[in-house]
VMD Tcl script that builds the backbone (N, CA, C; Angstrom):
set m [mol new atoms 486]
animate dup $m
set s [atomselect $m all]
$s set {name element resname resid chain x y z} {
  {N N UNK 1 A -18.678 -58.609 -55.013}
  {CA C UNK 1 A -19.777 -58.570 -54.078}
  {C C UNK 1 A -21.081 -58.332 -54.839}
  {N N UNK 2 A -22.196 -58.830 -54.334}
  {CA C UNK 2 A -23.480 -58.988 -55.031}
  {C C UNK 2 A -23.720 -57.739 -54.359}
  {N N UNK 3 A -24.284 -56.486 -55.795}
  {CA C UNK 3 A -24.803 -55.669 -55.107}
  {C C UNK 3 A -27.114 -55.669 -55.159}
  {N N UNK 4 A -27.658 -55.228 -54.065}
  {CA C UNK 4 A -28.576 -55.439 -53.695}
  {C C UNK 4 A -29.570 -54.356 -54.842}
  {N N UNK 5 A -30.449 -54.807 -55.773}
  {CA C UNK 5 A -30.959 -54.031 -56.280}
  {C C UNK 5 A -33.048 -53.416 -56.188}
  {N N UNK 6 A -33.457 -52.228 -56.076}
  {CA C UNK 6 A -34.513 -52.492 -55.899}
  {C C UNK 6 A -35.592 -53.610 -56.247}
  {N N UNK 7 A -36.457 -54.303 -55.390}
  {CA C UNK 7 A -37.039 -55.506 -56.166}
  {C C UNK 7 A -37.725 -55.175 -56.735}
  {N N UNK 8 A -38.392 -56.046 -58.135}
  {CA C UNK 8 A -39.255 -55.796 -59.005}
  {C C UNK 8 A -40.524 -55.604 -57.963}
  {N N UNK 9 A -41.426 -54.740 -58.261}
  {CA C UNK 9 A -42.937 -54.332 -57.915}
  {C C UNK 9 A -44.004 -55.207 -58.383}
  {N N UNK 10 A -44.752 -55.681 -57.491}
  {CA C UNK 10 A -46.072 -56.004 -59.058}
  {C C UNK 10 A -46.768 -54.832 -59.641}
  {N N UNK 11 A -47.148 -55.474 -60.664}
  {CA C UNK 11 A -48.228 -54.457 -61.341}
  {C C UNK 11 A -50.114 -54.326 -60.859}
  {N N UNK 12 A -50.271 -53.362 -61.009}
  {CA C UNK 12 A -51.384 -53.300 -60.413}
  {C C UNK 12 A -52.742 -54.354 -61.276}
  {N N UNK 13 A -52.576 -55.021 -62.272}
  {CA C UNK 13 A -53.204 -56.156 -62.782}
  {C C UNK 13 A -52.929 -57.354 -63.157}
  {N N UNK 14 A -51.428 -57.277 -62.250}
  {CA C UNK 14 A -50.897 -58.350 -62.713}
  {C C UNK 14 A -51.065 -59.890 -61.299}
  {N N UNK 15 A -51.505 -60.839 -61.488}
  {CA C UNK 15 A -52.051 -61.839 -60.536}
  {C C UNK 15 A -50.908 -61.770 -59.535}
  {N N UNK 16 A -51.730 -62.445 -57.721}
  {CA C UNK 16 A -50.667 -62.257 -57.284}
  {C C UNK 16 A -50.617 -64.065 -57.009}
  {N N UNK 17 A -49.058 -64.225 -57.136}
  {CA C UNK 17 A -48.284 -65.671 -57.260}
  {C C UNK 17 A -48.276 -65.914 -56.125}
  {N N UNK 18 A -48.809 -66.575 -55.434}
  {CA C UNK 18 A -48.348 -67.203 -53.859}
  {C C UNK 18 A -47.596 -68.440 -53.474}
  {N N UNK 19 A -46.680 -68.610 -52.980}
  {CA C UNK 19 A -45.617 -69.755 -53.143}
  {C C UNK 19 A -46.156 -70.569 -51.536}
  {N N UNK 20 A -46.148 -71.458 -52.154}
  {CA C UNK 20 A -46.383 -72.491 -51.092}
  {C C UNK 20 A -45.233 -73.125 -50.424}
  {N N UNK 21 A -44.693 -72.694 -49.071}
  {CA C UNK 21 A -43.612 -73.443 -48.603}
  {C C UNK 21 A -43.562 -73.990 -47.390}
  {N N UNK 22 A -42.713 -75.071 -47.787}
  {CA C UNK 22 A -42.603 -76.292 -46.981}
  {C C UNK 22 A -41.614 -76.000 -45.892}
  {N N UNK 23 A -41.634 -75.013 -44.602}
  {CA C UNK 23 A -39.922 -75.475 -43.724}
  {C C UNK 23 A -40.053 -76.403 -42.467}
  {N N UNK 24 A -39.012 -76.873 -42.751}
  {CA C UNK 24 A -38.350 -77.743 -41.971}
  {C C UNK 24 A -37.382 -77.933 -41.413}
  {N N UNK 25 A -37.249 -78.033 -40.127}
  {CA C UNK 25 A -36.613 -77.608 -39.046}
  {C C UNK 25 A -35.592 -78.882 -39.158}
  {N N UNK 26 A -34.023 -78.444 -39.178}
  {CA C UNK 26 A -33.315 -80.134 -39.694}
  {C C UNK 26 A -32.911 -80.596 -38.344}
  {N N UNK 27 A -32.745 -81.286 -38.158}
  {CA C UNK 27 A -31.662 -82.118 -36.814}
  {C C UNK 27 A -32.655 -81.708 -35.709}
  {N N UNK 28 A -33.782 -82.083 -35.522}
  {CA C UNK 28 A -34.595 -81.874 -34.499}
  {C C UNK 28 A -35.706 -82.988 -34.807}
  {N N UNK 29 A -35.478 -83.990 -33.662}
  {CA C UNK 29 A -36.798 -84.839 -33.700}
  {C C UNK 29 A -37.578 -84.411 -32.490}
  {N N UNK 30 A -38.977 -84.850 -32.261}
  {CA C UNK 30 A -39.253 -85.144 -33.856}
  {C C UNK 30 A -39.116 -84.041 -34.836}
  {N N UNK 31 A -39.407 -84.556 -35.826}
  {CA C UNK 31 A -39.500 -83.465 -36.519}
  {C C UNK 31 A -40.869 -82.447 -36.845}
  {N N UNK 32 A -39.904 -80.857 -36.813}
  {CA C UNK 32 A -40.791 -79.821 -36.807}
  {C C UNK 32 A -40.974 -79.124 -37.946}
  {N N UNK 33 A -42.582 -78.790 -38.556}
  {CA C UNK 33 A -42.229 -78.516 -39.812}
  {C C UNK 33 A -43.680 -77.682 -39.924}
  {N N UNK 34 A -43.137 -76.716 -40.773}
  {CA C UNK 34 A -44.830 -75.589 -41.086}
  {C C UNK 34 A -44.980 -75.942 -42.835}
  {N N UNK 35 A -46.363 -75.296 -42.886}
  {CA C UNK 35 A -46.607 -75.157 -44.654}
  {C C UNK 35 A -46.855 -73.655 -44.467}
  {N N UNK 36 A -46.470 -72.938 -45.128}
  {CA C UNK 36 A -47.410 -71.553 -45.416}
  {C C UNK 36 A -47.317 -71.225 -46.847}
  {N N UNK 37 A -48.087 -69.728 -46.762}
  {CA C UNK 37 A -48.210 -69.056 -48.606}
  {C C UNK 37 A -48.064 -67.876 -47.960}
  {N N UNK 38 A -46.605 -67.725 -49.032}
  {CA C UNK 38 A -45.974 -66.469 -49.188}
  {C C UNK 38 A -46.519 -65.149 -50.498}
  {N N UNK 39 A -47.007 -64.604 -50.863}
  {CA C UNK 39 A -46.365 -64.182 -51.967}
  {C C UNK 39 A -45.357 -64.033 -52.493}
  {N N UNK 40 A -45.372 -64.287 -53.774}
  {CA C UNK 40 A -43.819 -64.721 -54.540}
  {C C UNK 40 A -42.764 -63.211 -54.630}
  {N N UNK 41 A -43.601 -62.735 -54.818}
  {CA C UNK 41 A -42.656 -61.256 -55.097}
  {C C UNK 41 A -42.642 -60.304 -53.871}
  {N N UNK 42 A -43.055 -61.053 -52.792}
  {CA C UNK 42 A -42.401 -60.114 -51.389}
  {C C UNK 42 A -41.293 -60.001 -51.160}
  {N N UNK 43 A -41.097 -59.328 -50.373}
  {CA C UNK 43 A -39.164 -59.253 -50.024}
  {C C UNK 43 A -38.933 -60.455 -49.159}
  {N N UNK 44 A -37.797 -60.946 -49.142}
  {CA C UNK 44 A -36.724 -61.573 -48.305}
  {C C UNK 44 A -37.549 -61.818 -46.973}
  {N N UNK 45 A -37.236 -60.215 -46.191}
  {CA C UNK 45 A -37.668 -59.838 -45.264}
  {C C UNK 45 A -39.366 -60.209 -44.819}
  {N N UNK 46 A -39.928 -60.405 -45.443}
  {CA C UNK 46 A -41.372 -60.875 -44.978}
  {C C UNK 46 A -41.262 -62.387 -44.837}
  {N N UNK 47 A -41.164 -63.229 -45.806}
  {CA C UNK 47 A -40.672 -64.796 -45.307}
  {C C UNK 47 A -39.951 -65.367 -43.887}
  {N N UNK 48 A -38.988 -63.993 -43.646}
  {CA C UNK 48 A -38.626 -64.386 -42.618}
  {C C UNK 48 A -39.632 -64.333 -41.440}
  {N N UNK 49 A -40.456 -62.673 -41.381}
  {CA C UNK 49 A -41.338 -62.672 -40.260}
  {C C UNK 49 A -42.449 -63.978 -40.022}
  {N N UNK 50 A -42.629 -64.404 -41.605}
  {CA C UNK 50 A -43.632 -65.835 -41.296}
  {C C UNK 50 A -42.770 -66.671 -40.967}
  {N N UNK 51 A -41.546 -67.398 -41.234}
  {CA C UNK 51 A -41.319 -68.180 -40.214}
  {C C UNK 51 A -40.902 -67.864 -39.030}
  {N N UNK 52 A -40.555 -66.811 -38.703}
  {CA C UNK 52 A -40.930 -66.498 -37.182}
  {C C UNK 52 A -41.782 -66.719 -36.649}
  {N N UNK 53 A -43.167 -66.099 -36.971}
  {CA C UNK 53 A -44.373 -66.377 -36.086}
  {C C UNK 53 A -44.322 -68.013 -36.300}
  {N N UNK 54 A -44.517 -68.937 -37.766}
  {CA C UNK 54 A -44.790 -69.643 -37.578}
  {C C UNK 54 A -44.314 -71.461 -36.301}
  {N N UNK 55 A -42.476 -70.772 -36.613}
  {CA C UNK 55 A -41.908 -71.843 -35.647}
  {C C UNK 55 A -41.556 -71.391 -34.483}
  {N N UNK 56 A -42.441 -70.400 -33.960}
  {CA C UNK 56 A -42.574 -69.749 -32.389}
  {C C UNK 56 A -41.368 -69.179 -32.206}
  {N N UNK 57 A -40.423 -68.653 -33.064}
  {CA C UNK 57 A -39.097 -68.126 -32.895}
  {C C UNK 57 A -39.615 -66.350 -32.219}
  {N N UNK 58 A -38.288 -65.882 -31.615}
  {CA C UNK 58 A -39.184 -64.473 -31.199}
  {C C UNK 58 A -38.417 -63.306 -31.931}
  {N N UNK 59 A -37.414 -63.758 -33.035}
  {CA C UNK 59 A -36.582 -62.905 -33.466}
  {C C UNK 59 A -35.577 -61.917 -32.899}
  {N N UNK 60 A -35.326 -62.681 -31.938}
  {CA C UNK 60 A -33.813 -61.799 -31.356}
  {C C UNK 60 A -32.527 -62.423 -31.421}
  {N N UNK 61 A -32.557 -62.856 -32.615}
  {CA C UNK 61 A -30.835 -63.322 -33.206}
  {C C UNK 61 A -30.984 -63.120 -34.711}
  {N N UNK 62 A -29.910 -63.044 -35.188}
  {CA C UNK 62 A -29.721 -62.680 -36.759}
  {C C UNK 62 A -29.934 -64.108 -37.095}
  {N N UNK 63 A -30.048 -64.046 -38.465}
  {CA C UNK 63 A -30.748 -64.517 -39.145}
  {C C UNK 63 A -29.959 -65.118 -41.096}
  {N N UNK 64 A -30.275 -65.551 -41.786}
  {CA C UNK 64 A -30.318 -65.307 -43.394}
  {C C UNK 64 A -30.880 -66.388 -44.492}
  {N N UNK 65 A -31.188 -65.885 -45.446}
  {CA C UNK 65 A -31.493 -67.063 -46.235}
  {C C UNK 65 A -30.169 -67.073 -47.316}
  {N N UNK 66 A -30.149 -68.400 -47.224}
  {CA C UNK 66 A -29.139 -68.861 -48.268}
  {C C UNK 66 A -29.867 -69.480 -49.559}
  {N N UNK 67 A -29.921 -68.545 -50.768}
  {CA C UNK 67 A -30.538 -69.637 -51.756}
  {C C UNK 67 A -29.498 -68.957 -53.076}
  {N N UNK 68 A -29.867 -69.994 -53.768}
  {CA C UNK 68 A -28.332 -70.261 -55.189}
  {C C UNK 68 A -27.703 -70.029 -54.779}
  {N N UNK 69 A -26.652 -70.292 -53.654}
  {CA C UNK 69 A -25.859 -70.211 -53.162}
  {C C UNK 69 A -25.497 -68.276 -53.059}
  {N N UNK 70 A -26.232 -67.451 -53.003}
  {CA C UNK 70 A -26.525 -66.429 -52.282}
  {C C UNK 70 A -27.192 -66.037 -50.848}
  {N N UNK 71 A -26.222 -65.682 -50.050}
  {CA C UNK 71 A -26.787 -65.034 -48.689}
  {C C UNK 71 A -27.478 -63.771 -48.668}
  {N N UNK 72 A -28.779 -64.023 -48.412}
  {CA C UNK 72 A -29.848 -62.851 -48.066}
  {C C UNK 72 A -29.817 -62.524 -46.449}
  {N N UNK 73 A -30.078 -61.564 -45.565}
  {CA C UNK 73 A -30.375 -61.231 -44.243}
  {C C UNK 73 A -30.606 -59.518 -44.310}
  {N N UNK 74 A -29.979 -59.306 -42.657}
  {CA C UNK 74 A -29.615 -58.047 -42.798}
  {C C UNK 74 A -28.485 -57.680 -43.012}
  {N N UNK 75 A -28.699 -56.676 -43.616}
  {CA C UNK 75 A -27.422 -55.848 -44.044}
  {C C UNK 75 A -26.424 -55.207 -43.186}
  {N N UNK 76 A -25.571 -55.895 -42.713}
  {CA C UNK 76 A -24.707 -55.018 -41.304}
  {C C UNK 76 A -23.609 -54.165 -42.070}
  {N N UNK 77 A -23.437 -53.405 -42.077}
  {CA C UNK 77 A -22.483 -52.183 -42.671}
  {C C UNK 77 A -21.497 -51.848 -41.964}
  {N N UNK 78 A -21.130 -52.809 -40.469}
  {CA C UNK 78 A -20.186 -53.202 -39.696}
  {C C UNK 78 A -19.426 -54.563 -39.878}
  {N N UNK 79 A -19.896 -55.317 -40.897}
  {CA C UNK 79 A -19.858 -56.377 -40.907}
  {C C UNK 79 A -18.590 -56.459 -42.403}
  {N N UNK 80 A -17.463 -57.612 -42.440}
  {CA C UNK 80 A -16.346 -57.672 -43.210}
  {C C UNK 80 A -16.752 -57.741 -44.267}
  {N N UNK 81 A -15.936 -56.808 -45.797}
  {CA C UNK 81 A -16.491 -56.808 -46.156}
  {C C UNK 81 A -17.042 -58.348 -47.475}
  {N N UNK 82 A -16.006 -59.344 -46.770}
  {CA C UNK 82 A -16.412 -60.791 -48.043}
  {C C UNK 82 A -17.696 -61.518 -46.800}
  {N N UNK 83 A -17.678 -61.258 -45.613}
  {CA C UNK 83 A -19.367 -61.798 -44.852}
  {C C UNK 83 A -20.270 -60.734 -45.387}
  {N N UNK 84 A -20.510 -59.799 -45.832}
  {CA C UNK 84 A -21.740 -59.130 -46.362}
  {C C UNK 84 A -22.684 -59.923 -47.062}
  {N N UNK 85 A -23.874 -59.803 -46.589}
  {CA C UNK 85 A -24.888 -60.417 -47.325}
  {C C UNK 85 A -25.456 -59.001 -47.918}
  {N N UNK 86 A -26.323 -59.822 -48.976}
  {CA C UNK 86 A -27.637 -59.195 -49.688}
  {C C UNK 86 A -28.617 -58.887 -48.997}
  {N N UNK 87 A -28.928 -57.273 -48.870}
  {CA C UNK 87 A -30.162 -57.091 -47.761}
  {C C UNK 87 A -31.399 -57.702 -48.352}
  {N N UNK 88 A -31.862 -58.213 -47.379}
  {CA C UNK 88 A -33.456 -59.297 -47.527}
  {C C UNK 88 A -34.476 -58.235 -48.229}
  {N N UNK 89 A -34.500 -57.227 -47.601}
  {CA C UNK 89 A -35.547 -56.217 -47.769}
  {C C UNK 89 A -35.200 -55.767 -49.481}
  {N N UNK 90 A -34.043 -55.705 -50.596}
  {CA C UNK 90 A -33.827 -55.837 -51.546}
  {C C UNK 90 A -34.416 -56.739 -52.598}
  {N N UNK 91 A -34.928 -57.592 -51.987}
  {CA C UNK 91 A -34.441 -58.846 -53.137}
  {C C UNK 91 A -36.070 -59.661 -52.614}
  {N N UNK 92 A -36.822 -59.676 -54.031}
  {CA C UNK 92 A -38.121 -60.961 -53.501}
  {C C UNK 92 A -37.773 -62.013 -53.818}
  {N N UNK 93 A -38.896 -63.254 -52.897}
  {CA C UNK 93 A -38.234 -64.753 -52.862}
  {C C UNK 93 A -38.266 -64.909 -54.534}
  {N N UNK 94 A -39.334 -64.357 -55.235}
  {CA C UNK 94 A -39.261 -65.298 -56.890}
  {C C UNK 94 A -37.820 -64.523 -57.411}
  {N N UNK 95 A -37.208 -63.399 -57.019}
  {CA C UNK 95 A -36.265 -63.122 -57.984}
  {C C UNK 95 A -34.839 -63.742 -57.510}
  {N N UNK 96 A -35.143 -64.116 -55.677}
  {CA C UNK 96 A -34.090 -64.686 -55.465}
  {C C UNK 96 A -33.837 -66.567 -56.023}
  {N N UNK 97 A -35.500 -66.467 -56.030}
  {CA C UNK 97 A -35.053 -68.293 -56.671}
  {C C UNK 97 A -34.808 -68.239 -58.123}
  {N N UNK 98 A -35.073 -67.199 -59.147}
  {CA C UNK 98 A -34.648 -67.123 -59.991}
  {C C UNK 98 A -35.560 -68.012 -61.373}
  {N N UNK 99 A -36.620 -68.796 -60.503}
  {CA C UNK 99 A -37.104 -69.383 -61.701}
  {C C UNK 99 A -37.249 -70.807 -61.517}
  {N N UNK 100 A -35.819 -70.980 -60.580}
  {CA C UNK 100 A -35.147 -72.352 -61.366}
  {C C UNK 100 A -34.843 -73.211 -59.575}
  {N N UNK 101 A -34.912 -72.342 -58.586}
  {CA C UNK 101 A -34.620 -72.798 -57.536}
  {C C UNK 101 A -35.649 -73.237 -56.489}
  {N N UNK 102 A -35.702 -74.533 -56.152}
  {CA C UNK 102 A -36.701 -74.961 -55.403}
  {C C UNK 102 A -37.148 -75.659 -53.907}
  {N N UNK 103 A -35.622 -75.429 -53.917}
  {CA C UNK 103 A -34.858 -75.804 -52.090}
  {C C UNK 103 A -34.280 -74.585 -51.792}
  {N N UNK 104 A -34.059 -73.973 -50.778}
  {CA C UNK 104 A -33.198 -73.225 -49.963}
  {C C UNK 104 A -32.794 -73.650 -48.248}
  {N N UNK 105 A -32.379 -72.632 -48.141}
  {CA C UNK 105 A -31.914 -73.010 -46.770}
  {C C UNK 105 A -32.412 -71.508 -45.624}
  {N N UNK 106 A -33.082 -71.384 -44.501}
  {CA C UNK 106 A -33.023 -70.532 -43.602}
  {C C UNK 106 A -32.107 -71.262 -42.412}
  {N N UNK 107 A -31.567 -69.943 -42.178}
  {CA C UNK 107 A -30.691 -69.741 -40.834}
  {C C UNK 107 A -31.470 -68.866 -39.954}
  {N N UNK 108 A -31.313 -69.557 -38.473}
  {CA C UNK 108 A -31.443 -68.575 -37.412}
  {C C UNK 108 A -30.682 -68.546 -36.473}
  {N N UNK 109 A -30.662 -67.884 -35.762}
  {CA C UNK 109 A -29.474 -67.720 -34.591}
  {C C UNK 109 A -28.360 -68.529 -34.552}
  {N N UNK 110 A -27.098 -68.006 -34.664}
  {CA C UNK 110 A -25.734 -68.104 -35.459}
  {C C UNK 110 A -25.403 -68.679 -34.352}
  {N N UNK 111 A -25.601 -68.591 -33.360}
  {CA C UNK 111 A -24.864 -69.305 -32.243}
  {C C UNK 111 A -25.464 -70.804 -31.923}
  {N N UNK 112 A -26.853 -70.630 -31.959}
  {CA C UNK 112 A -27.053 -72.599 -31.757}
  {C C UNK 112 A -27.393 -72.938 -33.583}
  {N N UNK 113 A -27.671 -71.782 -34.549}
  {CA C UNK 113 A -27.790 -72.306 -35.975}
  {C C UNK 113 A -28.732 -73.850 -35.784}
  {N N UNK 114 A -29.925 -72.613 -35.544}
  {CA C UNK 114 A -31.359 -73.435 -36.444}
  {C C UNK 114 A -31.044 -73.651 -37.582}
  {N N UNK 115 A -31.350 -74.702 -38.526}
  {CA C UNK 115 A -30.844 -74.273 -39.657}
  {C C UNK 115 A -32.148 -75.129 -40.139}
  {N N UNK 116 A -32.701 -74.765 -41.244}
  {CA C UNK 116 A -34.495 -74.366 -41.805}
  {C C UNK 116 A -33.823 -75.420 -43.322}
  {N N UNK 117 A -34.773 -76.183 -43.895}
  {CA C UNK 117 A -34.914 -76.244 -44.952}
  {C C UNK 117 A -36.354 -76.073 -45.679}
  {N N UNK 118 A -36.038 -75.072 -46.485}
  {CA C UNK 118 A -37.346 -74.687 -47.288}
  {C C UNK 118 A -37.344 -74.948 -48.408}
  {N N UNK 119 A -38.831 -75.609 -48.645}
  {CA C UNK 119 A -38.552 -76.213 -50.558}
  {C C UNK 119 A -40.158 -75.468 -51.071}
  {N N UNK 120 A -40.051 -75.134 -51.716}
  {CA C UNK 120 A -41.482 -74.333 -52.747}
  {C C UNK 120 A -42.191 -75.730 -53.230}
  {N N UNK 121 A -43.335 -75.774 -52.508}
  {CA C UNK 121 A -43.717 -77.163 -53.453}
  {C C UNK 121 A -44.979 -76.405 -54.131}
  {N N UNK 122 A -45.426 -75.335 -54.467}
  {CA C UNK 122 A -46.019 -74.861 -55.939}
  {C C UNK 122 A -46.078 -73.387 -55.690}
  {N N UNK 123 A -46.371 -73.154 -56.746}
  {CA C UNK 123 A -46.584 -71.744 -57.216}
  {C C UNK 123 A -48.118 -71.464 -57.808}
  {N N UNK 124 A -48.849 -70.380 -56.991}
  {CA C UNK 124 A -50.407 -70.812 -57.121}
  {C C UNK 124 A -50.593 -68.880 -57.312}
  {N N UNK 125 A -51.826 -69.430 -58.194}
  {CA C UNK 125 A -52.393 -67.900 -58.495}
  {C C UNK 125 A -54.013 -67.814 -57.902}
  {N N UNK 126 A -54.351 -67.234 -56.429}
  {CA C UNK 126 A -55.740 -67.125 -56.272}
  {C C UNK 126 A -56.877 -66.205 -56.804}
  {N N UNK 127 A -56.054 -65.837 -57.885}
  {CA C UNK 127 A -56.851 -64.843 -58.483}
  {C C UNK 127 A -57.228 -65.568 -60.101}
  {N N UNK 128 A -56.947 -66.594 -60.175}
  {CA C UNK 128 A -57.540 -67.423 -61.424}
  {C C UNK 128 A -58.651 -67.485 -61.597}
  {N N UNK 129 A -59.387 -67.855 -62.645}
  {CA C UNK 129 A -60.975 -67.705 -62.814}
  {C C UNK 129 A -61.480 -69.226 -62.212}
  {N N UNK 130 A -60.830 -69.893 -61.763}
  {CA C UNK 130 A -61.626 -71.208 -61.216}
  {C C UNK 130 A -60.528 -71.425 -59.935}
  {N N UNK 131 A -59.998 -70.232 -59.326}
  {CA C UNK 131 A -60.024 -70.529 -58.215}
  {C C UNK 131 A -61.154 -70.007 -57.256}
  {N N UNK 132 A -62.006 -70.160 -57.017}
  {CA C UNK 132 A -63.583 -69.851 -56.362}
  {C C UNK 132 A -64.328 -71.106 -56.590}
  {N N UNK 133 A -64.393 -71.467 -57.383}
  {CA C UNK 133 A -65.036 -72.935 -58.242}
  {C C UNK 133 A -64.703 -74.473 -57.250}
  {N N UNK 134 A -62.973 -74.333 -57.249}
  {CA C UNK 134 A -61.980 -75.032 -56.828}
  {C C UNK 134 A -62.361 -74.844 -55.193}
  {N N UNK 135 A -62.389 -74.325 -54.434}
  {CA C UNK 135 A -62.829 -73.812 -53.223}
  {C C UNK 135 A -64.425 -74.571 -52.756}
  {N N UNK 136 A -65.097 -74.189 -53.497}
  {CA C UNK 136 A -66.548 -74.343 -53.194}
  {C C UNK 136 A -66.305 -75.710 -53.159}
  {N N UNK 137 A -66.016 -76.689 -54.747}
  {CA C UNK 137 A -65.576 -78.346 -55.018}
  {C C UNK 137 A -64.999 -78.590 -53.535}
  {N N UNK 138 A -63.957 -78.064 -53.006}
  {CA C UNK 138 A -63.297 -79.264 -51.895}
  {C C UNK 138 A -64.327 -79.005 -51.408}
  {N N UNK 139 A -65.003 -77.588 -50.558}
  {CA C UNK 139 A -65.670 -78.059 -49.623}
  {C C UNK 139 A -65.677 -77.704 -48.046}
  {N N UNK 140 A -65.828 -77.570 -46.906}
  {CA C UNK 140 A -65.298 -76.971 -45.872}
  {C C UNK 140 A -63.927 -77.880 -45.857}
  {N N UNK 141 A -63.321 -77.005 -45.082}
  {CA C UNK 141 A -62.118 -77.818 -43.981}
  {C C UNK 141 A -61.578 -77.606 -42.675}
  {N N UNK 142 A -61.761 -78.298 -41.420}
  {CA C UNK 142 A -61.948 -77.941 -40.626}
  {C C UNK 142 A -60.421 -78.889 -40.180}
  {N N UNK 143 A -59.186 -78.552 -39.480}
  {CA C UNK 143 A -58.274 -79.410 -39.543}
  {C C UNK 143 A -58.305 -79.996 -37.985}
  {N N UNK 144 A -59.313 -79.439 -37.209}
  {CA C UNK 144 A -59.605 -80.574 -36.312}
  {C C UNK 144 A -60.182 -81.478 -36.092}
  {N N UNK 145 A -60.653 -81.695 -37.296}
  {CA C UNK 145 A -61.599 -82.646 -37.496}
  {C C UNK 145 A -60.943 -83.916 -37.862}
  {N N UNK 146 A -59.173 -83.781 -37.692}
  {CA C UNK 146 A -58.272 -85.198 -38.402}
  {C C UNK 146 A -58.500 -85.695 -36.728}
  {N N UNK 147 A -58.689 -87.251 -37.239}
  {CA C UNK 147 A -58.466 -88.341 -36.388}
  {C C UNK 147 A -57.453 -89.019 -36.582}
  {N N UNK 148 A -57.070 -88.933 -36.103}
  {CA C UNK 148 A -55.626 -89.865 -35.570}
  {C C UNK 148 A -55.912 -91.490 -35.646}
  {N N UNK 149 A -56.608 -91.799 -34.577}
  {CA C UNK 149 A -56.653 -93.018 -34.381}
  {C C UNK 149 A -57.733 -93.966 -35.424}
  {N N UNK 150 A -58.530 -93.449 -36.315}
  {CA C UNK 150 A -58.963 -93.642 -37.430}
  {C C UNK 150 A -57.672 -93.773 -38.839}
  {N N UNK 151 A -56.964 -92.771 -38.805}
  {CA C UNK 151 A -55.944 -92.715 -39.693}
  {C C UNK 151 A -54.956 -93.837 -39.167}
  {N N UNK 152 A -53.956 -94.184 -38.326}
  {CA C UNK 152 A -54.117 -95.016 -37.845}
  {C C UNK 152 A -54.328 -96.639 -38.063}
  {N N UNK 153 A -55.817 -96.634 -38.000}
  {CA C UNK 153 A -55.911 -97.850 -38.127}
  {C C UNK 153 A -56.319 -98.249 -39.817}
  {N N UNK 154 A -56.240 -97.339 -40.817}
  {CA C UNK 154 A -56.268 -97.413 -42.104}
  {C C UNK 154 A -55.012 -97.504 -42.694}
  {N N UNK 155 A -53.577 -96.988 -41.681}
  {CA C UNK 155 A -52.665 -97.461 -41.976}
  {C C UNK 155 A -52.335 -98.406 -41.583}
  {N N UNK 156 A -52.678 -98.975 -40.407}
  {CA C UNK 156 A -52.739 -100.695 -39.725}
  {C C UNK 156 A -52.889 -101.815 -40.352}
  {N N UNK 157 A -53.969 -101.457 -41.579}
  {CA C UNK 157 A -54.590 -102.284 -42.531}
  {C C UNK 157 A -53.901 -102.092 -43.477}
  {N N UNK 158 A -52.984 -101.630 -44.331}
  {CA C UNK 158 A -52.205 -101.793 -45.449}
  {C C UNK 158 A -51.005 -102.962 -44.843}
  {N N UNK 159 A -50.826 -103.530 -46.000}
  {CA C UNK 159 A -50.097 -105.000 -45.494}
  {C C UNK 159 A -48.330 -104.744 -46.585}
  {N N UNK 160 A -47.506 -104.825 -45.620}
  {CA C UNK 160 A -46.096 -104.361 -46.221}
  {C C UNK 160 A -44.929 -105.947 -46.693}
  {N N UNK 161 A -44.444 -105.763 -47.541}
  {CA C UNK 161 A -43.998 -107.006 -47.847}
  {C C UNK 161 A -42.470 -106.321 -47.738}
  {N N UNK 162 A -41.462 -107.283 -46.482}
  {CA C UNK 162 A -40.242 -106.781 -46.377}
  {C C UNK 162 A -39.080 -108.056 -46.848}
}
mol reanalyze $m
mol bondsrecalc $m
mol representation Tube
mol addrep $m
């Protein structure tokens, strides 16, 4: 059995890593899908509360993340002991991906099993000396400002050869 060890801390000068992730809600069209930024070295347990808020879930069913083929959740101490998972609140997402892992899987409620795919598509430091620089360059962004029917018709105009 994997036992659960305190997670590494940051240091008080050390940058903080924010992971950019992609979930996606599988076997549901259309399809439903968030971006957010995590910090990398939070626990388990906080990833989950953002995709809660984010895919309107209200958190009243268990839960876990499965990554390297390790189960993270809560820790039930009623629970057999080869189903024991790794308590979430143990373990942060960078030590659970290990470096090297860049897909996982969230579970929610065991009985209809949402089942989440999450992939890290970067690892970003906002505390870099040209992230402020980088900011000012893009520019505002206002995301209601996407048109549809402009986008649309710029994809209308690309010509596909089948």
């Amino acid at each position: 059995m994997i036992k659960a060890t305190e997670p590494r801390r940051k240091t008080r000068d050390e940058p903080v890593w924010m992971a950019r992730l992609l979930v996606v809600l599988l076997d549901v069209q259309p399809a439903a899908w968030r971006l957010v930024q995590v910090p990398a070295m939070t626990p388990l347990n906080k990833p989950h509360d953002v995709i809660q808020a984010v895919m309107g879930w209200t958190d009243n069913h268990l839960h876990e993340f499965i990554i390297n083929g390790v189960r993270y959740g809560m820790d039930e101490p009623t629970g057999y002991e080869d189903e024991r998972v790794v308590d979430e609140r143990r373990a942060t997402l960078a030590d659970a991906m290990e470096g090297k892992v860049r897909t996982f899987d969230y579970i929610y409620d065991f009985g209809d099993n949402w089942h989440h795919a999450v992939t890290v598509e970067a690892i970003e430091d906002p505390e870099h000396e040209e992230h402020e620089a980088m900011l000012e360059w893009r520019g505002e962004f206002d995301p209601e400002q996407f048109d549809l029917q402009r986008v649309n018709a710029r994809l209308g105009r690309i010509k596909h050869r089948i």
